[in-house]
C-alpha positions as CSV (number, residue, x, y, z in Angstrom):
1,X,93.8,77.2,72.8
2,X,93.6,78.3,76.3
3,X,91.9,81.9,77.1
4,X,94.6,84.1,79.1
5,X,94.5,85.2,82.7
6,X,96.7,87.6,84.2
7,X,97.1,87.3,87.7
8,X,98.2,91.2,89.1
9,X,101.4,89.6,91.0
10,X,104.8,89.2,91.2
11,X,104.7,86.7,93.8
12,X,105.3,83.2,91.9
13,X,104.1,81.3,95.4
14,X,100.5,82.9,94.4
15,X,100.4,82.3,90.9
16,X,101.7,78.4,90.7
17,X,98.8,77.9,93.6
18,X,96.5,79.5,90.9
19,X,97.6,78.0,87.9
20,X,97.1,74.5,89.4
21,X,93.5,75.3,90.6
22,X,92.3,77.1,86.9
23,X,94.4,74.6,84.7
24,X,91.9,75.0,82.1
25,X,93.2,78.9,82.0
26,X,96.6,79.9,80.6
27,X,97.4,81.7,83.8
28,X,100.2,84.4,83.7
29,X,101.7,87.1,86.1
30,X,102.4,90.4,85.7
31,X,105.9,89.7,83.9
32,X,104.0,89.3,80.3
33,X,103.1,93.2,80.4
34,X,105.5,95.7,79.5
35,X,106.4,98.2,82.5
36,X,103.5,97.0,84.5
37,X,102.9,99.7,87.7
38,X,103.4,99.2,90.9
39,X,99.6,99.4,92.2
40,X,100.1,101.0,96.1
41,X,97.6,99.0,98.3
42,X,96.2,101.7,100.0
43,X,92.6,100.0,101.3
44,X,91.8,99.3,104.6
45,X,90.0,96.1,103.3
46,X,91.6,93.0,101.3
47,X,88.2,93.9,98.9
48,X,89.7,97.3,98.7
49,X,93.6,96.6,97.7
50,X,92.6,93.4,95.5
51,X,90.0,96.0,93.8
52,X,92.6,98.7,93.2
53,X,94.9,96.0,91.6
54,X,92.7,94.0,89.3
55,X,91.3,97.3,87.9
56,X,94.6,99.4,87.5
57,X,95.9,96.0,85.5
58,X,93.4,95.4,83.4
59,X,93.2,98.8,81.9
60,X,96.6,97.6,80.4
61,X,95.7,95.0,78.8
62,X,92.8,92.9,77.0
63,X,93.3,89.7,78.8
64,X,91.2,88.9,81.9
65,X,92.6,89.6,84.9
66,X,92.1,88.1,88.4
67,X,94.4,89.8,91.5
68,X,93.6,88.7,94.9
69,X,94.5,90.2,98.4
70,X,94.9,87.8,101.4
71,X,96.1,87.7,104.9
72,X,96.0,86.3,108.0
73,X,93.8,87.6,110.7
74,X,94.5,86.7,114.8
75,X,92.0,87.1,117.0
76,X,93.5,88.3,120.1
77,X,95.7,90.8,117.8
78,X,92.1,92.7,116.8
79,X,92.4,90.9,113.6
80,X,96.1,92.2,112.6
81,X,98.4,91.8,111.0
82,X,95.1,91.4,107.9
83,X,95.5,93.8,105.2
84,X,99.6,94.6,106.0
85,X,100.7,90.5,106.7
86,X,103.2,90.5,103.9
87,X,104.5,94.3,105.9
88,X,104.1,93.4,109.0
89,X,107.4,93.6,109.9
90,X,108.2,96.7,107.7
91,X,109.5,96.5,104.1
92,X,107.4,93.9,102.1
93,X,107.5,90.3,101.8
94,X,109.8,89.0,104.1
95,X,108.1,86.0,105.7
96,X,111.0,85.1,108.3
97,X,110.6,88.8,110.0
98,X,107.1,88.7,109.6
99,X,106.9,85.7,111.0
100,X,109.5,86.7,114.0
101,X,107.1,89.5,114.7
102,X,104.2,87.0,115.1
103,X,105.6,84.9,117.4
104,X,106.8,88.2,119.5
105,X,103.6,89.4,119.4
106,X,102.0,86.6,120.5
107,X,104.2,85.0,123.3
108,X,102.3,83.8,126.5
109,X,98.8,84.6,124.7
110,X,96.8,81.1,124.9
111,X,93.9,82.5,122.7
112,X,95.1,81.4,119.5
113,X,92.8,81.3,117.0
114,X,93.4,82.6,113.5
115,X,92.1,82.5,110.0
116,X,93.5,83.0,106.5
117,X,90.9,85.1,104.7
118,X,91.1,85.8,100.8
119,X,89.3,88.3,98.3
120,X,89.4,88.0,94.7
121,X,88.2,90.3,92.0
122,X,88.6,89.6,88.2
123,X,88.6,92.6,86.2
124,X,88.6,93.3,82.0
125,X,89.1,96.7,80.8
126,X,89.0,98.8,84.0
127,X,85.7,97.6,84.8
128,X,85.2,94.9,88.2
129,X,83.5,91.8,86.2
130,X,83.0,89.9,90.3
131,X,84.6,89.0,93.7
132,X,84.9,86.4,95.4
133,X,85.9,85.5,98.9
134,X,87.0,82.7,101.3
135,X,88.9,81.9,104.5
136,X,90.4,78.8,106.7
137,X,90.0,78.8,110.2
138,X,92.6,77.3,112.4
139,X,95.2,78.5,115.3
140,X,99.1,80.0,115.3
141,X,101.6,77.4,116.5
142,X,103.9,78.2,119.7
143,X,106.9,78.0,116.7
144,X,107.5,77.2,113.1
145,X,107.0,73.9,112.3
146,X,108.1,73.2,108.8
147,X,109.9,74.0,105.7
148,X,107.1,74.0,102.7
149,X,105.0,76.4,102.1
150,X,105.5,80.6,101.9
151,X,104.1,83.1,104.2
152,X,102.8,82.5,107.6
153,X,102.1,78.7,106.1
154,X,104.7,77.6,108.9
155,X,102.5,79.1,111.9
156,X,99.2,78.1,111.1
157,X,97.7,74.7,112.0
158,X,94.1,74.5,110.0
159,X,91.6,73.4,111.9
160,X,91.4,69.3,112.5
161,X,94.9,69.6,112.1
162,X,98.3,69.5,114.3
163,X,100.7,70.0,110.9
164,X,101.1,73.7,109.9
165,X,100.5,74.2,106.6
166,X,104.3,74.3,105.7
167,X,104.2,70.8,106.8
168,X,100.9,69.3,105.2
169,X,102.1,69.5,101.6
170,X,100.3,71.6,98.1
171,X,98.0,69.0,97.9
172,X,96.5,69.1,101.2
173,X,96.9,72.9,101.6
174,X,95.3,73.9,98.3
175,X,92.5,71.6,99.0
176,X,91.3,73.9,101.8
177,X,93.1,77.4,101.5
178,X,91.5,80.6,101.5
179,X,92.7,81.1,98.4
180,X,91.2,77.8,96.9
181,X,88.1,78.0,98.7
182,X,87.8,81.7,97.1
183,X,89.1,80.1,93.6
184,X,86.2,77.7,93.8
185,X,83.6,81.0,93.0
186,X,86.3,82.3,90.3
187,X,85.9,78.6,88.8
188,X,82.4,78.5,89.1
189,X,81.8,81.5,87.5
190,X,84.5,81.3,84.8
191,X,83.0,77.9,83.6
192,X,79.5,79.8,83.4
193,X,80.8,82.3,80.8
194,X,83.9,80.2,79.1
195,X,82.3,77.0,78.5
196,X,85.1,74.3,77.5
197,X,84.7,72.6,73.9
């Protein structure tokens, strides 16, 4: 029997990307927890927010449970929109506004260059157990180019690449996300104390 993880989301995107990369976990969202809170992310750091998640979550339950903060940081914006990308625009979550905003803000800049930086912390009992980090570097497109993907995925070329990530595919993108390449410490250290067999 697989040992539970509960990822602190509601954002199905996030947790299909992390259920594919720990398949050996049964990975869940926050919809197995009765009345869950909303957790307000008020850090100035993605450490900060993915902190105050993981622990307010796992005081509810006995489960392990992993939440991760993530964004996407432009260099000639001072490293905005970061910790507020999914609010960027205002309200939360809406990548087409968010994405609108981008392209506003960015108009007639040629200094392009971007990142998508991740920080996971996995949490039991109220109690930080590790974090975990990791980010792609690449550049923001002069428009959207592509339909896959959620977020800022259709904006942001990787480096070595002319696709956005909307366009290169699930297979491609979590190969070299910021969230995989963080996942790849969660792994690591989840093998290390949950030994298969």
């Amino acid at each position: 029997m697989k040992k539970r993880l509960i990822v602190a989301t509601r954002n199905a995107h996030k947790v299909e990307e992390i259920r594919a990369i720990l398949s050996t976990f049964e990975v869940l969202d926050l919809s197995v927890l009765t009345d869950p809170p909303e957790v307000e992310e008020t850090g100035t750091t993605f450490l900060e927010n993915a902190t105050l998640k993981a622990v307010a979550i796992s005081d509810l339950t006995d489960a392990l449970v992993l939440s991760d903060d993530s964004g996407l940081e432009v260099d000639s914006l001072g490293g905005d929109p970061g910790v507020y990308s999914s609010r960027y625009a205002g309200g939360d979550g809406n990548d087409s506004l968010n994405n609108e905003k981008l392209l506003r803000e960015m108009d007639g800049n040629c200094e392009r260059t971007a990142r998508f930086r991740c920080v996971i912390v996995l949490a039991r009992g109220g109690n930080v157990l590790a974090d975990f980090s990791g980010a792609v570097e690449g550049r923001i497109l002069q428009q959207k180019q592509g339909g896959g993907g959620f977020g800022y995925d259709p904006l942001f070329a990787p480096e070595g690449y002319e696709m956005s990530f909307a366009e290169l595919g699930e297979e491609i993108k979590n190969s070299m996300s910021h969230r995989s390449r963080a996942l790849e410490g969660v792994v690591d250290w989840l093998s290390r104390r949950f030994p298969l067999g």
